[in-house]
N, C-alpha and C positions, 0 to 999 in steps of 0.2 A: 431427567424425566419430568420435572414440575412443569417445563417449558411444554414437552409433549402432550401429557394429560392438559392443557387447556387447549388444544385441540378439540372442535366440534364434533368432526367425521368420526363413527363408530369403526369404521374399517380405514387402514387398518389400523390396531390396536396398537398402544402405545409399546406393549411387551413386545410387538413382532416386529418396530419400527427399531427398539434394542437392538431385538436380537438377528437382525440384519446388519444393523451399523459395526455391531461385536463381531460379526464374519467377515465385514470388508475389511476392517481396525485390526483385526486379529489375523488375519489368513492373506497378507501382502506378499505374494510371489514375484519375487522377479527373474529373468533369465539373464546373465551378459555371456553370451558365447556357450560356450558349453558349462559353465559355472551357474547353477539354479541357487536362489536364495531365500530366505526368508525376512522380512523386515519385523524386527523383536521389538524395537521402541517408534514412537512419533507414527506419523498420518503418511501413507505414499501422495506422491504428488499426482500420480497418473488416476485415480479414481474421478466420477465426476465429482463427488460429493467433497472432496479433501477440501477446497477453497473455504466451506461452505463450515467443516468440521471445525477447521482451525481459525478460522472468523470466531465462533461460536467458543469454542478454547480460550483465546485470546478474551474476547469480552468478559468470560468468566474471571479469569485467571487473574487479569489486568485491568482492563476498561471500569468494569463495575468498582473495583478496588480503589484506582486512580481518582472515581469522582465521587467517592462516597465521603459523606461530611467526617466520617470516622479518621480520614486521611489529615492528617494536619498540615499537608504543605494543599491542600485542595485551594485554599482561599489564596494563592499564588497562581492558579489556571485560569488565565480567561480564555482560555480554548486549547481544546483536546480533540487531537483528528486523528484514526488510525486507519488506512490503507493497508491491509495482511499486516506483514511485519515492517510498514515505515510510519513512522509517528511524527508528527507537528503536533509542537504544544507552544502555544502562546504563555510568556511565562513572565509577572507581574513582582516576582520576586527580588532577595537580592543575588548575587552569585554564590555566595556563599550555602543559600539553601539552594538553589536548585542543584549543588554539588551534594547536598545531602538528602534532597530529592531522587537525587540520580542511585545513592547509593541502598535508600528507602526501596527503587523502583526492582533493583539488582537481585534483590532482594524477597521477592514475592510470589516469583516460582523457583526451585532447581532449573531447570533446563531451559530457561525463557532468560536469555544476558542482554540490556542493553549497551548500545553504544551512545554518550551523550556528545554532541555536537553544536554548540551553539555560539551567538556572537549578536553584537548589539546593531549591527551594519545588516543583519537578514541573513537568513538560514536555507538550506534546500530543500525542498518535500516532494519528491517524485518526481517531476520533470520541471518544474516551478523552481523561479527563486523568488524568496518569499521574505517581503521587509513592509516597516514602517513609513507610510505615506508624512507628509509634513502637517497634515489633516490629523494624524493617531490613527488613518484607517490603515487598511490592509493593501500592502501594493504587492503585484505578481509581474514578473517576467519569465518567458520560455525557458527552460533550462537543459540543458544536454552534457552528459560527462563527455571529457576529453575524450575518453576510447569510441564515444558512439561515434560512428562510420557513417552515417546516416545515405546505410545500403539500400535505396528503395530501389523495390521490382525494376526491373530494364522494362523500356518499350518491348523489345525482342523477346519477352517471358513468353513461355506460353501457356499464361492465366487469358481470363475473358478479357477482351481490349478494355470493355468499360471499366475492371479492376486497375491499368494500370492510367485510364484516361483519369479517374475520379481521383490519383494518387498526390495532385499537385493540389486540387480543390480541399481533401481532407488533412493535408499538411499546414496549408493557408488559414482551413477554419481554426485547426489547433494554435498557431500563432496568433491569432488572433483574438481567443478565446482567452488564452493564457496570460497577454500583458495587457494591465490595467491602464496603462500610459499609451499617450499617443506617442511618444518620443521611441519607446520602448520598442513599440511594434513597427516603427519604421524601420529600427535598426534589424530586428529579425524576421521581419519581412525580405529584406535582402539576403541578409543572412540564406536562409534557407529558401530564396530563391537562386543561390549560390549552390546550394548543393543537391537541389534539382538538377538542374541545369547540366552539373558535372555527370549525373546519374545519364 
């Protein structure tokens, strides 16, 4: 509520923005087949607002915690990024704490587990692989797990032609966008002009 009441607009009120959020949070109906249910714990994912809730969860629960100076392993983060639930943390430590980081982190809600994953060679963060430049900067190339299919729309869909014309353009920008190397983006320029092409 503290977030809410600094809100300028007098309507609506911060009580009726509650006591809305408490009827979507509270009152999660689902159907599968003739089986109707209720959802007792966590956010449904079908509302609009859930991304938005559990962003908001999350910062609270974690983010604020993770960078507050109260944290003793803080002065080991040179960078904290969270996307929902995937986390990139630049980490300045030795291994040893960020094992005890991991288990500090485990630690800070019930119901929130992470998984740690890391390596001195660069790490994954949502479709990025993400490592150390010979600079100390930050270098990224494309990334894609082995199960992705990479099923884009068929010519023959029948979406707007312009969705499946613009489909090779918005694939290229993302390759491109994504490795910081010339080297990089050669290789996955082909790449995924490969699996255009198959599509």
């Amino acid at each position: 509520t503290d977030l809410l009441n600094k809100h300028t607009e007098a309507f609506p009120s911060t009580e009726s923005i509650i006591e809305a959020l408490n009827i979507t949070l509270e009152e999660n109906i689902a159907q599968f087949g003739d089986l109707v249910t209720k959802q007792i714990e966590g956010t449904a994912m079908g509302p609009s607002h859930a991304c938005s809730y559990a962003d908001a969860a999350a910062d609270y629960a974690i983010d604020q915690k993770v960078m507050s100076d109260n944290n003793r392993f803080h002065q080991f983060i040179s960078l904290w990024a969270r996307l929902r639930d995937d986390i990139y943390c630049a980490w300045i430590g030795t291994e040893e704490d960020l094992r005890l980081f991991d288990t500090w982190l485990n630690g800070l809600h019930p119901r929130l587990k992470f998984t740690l994953e890391y390596s001195t060679e660069g790490t994954i963060f949502l479709d990025l692989f993400v490592s150390t430049g010979t600079d100390n900067s930050i270098k990224t190339k494309i990334y894609s797990k082995p199960c992705d299919s990479h099923a884009y729309l068929l010519p023959t869909s029948c979406h707007p032609a312009h969705i499946c014309k613009n489909i090779p353009i918005g694939v290229m920008k993302r390759v491109r966008r994504n490795c910081s190397e010339e080297a990089d983006f050669t290789l996955a320029k082909t790449e995924y002009s490969q699996y255009l092409r198959h599509r």
